[in-house]
TIRO-77113 format. One record per residue: residue in three letters; x, y, z of N, C-alpha, C, CB in turn. Coordinates in Angstrom, 2 decimals, padded with zeros to 5 digits. Glycine has a CB too. Layout:
N
+---------+---------+---------+---------+---------+---------+---------+---------+---------+---------+---------+---------+---------+
: residuo :     n.x :     n.y :     n.z :    ca.x :    ca.y :    ca.z :     c.x :     c.y :     c.z :    cb.x :    cb.y :    cb.z :
+---------+---------+---------+---------+---------+---------+---------+---------+---------+---------+---------+---------+---------+
:     ALA :       X :       Y :       Z :       X :       Y :       Z :       X :       Y :       Z :       X :       Y :       Z :
...
+---------+---------+---------+---------+---------+---------+---------+---------+---------+---------+---------+---------+---------+
//
This chain:
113
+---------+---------+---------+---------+---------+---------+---------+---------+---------+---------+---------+---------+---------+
: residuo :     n.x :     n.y :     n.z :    ca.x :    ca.y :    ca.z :     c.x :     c.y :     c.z :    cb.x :    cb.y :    cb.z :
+---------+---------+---------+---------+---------+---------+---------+---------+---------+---------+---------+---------+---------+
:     UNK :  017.82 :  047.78 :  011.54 :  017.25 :  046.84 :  010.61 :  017.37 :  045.43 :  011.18 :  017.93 :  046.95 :  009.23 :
:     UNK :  016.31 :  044.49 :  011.16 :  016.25 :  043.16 :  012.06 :  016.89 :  042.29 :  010.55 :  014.24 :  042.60 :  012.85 :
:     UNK :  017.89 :  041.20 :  011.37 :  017.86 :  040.53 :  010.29 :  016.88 :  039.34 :  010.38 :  019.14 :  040.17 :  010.00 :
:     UNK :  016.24 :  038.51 :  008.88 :  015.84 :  037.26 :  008.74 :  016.73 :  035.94 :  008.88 :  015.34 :  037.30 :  007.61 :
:     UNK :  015.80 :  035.05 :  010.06 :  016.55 :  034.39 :  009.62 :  015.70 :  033.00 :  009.49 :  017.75 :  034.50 :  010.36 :
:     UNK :  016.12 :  032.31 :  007.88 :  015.52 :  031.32 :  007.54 :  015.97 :  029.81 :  008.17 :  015.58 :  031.43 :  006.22 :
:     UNK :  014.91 :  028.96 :  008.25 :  014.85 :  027.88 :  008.26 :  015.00 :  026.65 :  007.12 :  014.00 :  027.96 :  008.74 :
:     UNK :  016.16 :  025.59 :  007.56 :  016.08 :  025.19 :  006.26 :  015.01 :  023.95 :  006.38 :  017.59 :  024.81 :  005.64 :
:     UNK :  014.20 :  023.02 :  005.51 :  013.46 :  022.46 :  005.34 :  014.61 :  020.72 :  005.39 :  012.60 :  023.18 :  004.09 :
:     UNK :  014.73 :  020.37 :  006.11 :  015.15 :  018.93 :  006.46 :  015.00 :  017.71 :  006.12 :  014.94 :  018.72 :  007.28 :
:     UNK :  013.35 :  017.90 :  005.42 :  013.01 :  016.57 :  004.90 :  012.54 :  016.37 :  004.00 :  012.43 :  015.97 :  005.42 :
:     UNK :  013.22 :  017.30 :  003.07 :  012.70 :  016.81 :  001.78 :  012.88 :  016.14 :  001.05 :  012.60 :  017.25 :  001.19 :
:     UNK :  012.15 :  015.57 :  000.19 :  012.66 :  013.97 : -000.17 :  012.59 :  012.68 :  000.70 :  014.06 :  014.00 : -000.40 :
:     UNK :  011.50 :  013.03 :  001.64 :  012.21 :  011.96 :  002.56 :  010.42 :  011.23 :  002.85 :  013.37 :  012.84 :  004.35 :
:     UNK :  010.02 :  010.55 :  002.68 :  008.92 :  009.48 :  002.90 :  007.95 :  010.12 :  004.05 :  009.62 :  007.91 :  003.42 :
:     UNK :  006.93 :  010.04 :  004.03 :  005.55 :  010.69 :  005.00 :  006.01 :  009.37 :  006.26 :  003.30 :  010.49 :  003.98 :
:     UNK :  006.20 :  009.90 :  007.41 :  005.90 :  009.33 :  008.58 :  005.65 :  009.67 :  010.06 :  006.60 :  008.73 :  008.60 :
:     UNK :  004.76 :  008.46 :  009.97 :  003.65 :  008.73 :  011.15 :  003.46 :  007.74 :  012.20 :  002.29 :  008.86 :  010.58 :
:     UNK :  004.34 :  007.83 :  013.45 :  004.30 :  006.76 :  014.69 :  005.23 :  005.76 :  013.99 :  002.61 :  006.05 :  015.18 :
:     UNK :  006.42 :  005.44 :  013.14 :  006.59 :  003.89 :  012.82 :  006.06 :  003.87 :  011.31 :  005.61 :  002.78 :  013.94 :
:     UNK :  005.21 :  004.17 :  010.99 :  004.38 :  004.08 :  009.77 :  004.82 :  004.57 :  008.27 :  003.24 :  004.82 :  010.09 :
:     UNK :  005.10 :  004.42 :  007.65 :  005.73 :  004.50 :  006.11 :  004.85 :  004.77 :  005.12 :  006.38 :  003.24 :  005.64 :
:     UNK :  004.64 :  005.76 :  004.23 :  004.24 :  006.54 :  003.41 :  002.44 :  005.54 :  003.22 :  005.54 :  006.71 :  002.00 :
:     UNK :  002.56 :  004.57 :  002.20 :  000.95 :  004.10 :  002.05 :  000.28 :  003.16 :  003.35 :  000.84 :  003.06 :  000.56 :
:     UNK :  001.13 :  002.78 :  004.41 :  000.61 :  002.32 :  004.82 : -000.43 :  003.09 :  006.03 :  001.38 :  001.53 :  004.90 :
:     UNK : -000.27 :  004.41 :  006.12 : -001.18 :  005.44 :  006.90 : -002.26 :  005.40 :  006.41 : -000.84 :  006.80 :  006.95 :
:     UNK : -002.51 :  005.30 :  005.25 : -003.83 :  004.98 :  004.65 : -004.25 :  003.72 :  004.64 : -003.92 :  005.34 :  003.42 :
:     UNK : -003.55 :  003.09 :  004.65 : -004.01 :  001.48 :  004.42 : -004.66 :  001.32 :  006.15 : -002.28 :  000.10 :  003.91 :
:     UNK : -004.02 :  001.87 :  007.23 : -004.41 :  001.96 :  008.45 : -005.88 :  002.67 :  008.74 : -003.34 :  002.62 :  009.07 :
:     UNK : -005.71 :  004.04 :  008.12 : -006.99 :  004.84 :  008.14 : -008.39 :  004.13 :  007.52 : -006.69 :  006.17 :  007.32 :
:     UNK : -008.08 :  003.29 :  006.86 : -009.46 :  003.16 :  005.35 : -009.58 :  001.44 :  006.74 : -008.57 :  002.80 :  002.36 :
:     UNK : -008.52 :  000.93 :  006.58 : -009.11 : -000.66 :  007.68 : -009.66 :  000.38 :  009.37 : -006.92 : -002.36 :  008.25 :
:     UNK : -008.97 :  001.63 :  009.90 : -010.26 :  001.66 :  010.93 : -011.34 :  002.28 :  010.61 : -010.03 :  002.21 :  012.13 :
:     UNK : -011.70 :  002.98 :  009.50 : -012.88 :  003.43 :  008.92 : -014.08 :  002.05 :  008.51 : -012.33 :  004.32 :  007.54 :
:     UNK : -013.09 :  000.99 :  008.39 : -014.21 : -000.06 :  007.88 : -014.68 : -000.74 :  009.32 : -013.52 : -001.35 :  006.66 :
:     UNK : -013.27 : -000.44 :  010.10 : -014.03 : -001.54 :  011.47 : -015.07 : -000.58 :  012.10 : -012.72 : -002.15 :  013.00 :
:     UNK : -014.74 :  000.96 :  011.80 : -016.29 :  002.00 :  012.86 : -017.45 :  001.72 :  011.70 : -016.02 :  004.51 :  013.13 :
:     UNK : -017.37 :  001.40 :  010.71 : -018.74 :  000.98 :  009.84 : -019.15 : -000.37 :  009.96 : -018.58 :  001.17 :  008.30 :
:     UNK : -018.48 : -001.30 :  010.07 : -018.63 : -002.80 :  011.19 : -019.47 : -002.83 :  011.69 : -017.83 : -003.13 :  012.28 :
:     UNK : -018.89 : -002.09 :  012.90 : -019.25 : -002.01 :  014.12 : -020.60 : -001.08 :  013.89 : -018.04 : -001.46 :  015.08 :
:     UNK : -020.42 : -000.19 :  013.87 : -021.99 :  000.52 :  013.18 : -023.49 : -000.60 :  012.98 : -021.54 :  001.11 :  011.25 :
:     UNK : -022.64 : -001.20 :  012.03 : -023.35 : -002.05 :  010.76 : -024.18 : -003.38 :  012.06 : -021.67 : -002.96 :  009.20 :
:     UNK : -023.35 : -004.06 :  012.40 : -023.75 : -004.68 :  013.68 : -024.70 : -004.34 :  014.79 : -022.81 : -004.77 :  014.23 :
:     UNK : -024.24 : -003.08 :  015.27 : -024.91 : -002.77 :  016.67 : -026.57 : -001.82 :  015.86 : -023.46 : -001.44 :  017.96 :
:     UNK : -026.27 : -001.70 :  014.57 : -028.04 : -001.39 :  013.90 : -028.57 : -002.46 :  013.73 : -028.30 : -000.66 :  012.42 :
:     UNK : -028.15 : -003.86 :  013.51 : -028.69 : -004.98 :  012.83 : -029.46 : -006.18 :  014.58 : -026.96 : -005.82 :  011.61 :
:     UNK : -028.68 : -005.27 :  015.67 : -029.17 : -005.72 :  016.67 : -027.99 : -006.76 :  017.38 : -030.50 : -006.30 :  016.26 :
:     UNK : -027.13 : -006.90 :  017.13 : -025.64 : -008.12 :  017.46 : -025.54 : -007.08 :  018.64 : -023.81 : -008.36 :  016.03 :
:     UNK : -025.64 : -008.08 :  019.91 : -025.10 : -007.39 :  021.16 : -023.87 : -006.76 :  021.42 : -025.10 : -008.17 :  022.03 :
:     UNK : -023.77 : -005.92 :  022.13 : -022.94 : -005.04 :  022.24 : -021.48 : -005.89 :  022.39 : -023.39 : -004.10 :  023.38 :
:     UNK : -021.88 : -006.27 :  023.57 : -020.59 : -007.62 :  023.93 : -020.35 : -008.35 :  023.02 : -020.87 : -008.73 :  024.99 :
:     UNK : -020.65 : -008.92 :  022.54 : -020.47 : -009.36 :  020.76 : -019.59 : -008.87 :  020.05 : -021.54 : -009.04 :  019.86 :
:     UNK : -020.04 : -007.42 :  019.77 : -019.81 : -006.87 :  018.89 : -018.31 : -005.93 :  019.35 : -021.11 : -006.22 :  018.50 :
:     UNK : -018.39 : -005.88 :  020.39 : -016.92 : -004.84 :  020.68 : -015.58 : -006.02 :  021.10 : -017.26 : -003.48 :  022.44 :
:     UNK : -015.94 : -006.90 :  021.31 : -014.82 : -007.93 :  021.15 : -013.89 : -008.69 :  019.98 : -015.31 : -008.79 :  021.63 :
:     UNK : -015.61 : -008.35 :  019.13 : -015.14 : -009.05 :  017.44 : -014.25 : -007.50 :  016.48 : -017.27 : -009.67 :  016.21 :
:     UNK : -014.74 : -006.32 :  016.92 : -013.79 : -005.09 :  016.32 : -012.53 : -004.76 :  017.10 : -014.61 : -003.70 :  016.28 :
:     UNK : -012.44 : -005.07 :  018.14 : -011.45 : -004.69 :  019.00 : -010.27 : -006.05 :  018.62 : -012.11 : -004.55 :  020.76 :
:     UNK : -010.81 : -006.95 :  018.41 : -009.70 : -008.23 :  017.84 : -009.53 : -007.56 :  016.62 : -010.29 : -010.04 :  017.61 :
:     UNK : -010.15 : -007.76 :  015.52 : -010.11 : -007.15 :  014.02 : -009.47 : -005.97 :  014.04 : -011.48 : -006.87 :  013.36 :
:     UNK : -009.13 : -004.93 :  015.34 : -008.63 : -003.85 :  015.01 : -007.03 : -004.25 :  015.39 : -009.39 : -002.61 :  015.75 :
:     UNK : -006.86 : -004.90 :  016.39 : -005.68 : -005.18 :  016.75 : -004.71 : -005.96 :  015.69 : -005.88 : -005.84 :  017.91 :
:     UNK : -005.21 : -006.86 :  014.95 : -004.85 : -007.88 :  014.04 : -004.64 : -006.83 :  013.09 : -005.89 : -009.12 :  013.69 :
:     UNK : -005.40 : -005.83 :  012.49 : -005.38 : -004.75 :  011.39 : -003.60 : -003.75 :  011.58 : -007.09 : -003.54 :  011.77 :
:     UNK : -003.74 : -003.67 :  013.20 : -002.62 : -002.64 :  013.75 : -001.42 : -003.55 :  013.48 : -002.76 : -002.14 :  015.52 :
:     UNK : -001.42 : -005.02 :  014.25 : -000.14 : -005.57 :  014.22 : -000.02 : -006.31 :  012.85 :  000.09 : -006.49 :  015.46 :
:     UNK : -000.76 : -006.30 :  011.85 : -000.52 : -006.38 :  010.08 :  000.20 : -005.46 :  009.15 : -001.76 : -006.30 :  009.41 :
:     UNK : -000.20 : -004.24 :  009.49 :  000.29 : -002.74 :  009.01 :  001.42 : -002.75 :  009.60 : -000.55 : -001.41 :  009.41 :
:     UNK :  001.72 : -002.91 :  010.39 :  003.40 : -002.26 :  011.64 :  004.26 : -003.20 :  011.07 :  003.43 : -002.56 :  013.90 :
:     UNK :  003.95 : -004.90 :  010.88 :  004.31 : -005.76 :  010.71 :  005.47 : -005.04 :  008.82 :  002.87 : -006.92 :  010.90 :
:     UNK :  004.14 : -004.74 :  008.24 :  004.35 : -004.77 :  006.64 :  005.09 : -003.65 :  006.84 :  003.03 : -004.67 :  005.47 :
:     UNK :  004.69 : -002.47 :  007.00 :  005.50 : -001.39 :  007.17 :  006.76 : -001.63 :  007.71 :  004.92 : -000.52 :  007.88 :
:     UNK :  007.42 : -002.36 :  008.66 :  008.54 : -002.52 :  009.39 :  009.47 : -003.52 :  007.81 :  008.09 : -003.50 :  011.21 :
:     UNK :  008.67 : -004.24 :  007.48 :  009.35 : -005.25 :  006.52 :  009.48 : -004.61 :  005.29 :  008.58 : -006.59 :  006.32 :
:     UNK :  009.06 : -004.12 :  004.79 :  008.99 : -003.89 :  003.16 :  008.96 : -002.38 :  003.06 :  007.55 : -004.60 :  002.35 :
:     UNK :  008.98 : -001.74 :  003.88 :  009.63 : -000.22 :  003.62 :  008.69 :  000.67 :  003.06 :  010.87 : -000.20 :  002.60 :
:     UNK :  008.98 :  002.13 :  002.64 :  007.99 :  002.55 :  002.03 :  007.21 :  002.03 :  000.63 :  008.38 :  003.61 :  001.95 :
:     UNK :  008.26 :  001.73 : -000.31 :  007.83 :  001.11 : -001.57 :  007.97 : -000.59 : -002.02 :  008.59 :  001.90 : -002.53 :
:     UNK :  008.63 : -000.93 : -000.35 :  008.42 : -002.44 : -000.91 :  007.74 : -003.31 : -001.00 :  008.86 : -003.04 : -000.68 :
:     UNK :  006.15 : -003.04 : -000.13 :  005.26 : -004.10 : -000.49 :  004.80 : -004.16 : -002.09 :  004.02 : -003.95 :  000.43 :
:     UNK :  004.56 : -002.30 : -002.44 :  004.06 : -002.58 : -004.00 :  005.49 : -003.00 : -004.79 :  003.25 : -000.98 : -004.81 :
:     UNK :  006.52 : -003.57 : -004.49 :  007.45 : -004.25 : -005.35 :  007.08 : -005.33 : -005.44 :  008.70 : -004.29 : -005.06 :
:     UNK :  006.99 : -006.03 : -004.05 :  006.72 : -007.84 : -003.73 :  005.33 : -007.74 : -004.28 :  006.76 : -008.58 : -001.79 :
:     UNK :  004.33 : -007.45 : -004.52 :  003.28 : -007.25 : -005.21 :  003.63 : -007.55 : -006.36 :  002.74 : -006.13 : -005.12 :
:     UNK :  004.09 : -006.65 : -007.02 :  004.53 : -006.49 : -008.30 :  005.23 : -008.10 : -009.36 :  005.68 : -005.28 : -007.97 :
:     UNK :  006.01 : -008.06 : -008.05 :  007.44 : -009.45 : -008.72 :  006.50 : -010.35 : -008.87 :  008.99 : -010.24 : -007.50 :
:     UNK :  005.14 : -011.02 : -007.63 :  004.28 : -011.90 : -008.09 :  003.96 : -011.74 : -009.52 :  003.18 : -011.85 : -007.33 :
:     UNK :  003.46 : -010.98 : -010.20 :  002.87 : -010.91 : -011.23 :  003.77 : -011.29 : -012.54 :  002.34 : -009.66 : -011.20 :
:     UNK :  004.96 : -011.33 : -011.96 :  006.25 : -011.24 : -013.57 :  006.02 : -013.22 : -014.22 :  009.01 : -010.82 : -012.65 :
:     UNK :  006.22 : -013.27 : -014.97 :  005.93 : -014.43 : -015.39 :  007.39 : -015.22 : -015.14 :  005.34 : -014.35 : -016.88 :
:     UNK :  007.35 : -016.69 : -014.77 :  008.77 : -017.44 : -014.68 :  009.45 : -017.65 : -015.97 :  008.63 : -018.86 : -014.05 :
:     UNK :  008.58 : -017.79 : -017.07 :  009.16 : -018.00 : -018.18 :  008.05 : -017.66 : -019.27 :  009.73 : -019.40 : -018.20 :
:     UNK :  008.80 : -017.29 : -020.58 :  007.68 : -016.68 : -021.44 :  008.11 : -017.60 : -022.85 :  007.78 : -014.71 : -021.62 :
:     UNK :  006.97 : -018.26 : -023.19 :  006.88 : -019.68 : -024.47 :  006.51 : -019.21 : -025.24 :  006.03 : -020.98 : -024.44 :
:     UNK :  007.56 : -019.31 : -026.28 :  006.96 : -018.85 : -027.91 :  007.40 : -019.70 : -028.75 :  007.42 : -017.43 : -028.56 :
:     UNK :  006.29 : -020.42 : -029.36 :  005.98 : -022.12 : -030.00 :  006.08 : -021.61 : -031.22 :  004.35 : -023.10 : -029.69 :
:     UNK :  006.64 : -020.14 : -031.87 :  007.01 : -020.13 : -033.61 :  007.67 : -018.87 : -033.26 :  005.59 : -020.07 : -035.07 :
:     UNK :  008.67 : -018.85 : -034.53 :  009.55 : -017.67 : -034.14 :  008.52 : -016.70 : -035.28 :  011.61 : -017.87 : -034.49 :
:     UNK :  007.18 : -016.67 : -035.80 :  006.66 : -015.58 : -035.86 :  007.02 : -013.85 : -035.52 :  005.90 : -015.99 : -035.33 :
:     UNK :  006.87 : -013.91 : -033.85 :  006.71 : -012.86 : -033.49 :  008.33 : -012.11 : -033.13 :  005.69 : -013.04 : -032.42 :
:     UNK :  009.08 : -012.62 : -033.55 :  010.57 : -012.13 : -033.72 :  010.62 : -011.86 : -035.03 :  011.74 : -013.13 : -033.33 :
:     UNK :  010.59 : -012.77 : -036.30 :  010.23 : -012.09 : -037.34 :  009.63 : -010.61 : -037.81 :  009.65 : -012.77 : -037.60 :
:     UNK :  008.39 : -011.08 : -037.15 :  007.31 : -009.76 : -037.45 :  008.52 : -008.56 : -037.06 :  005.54 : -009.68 : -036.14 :
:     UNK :  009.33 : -008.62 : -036.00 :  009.60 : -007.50 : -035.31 :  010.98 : -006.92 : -036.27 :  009.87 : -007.87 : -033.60 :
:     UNK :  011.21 : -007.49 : -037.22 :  012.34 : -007.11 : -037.95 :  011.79 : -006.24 : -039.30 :  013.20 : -008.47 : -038.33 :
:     UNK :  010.65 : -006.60 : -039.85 :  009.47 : -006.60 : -040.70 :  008.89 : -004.90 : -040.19 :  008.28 : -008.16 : -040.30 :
:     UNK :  008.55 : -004.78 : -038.76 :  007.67 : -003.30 : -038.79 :  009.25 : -002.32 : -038.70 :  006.21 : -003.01 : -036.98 :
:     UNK :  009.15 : -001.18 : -039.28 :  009.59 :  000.02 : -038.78 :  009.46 :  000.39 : -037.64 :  009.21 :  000.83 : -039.30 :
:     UNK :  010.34 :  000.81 : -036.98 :  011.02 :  002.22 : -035.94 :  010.26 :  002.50 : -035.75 :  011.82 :  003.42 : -036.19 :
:     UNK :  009.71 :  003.31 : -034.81 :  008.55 :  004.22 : -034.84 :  009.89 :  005.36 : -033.20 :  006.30 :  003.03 : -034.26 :
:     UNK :  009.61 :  006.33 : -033.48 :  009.87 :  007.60 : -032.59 :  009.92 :  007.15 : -031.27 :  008.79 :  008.75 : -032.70 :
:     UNK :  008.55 :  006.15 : -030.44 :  008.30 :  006.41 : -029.14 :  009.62 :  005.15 : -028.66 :  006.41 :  006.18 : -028.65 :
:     UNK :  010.24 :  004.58 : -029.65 :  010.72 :  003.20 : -029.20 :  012.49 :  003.94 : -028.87 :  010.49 :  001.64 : -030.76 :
+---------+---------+---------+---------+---------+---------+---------+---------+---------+---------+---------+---------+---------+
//
């Protein structure tokens, strides 16, 4: 009788990575070189010389590569959508009548709270 023998699975739980690259930013990489081969497309149909045109995607692609590596290296898998996020929080929140503290003594409980 042969025995089995299993493998255990190592990374689970553990963030998608690819070359350096951290979970969203593989996509954020894929979708910016999908836009520079439609660019570039978009250009060399509209008649923009070749030479033109492969200098201006080949910069745009490089700037795209060392942006992503850049963000990815700094802010981790989930920290750009944090620093994203913190922009949005307000510095301070003004309430010119105590109304809406009132009101809140005034409604009932409700289950979801």
């Amino acid at each position: 009788m042969s025995e089995l023998i299993y493998e255990i699975n190592k990374g689970v739980n553990r963030p998608v990575e690819f070359r350096g690259l951290k979970a969203q930013y593989i996509y954020v990489l894929a979708l910016g070189l999908a836009a520079l081969l439609v660019g570039f497309s978009v250009m060399y149909i509209l008649g923009v010389p070749v030479y033109l045109c492969l200098p201006l995607v080949l910069l745009a692609g490089s700037l795209l590569f060392f942006t992503v590596y850049r963000y990815s290296h700094k802010y981790g898998e989930h920290g750009l959508m944090k620093a994203l996020a913190w922009r949005q929080v307000p510095e301070a929140i003004i309430a010119r009548s105590r109304k809406p503290f009132t009101d809140l003594r005034s409604k009932p409980l409700t289950s979801n709270q």
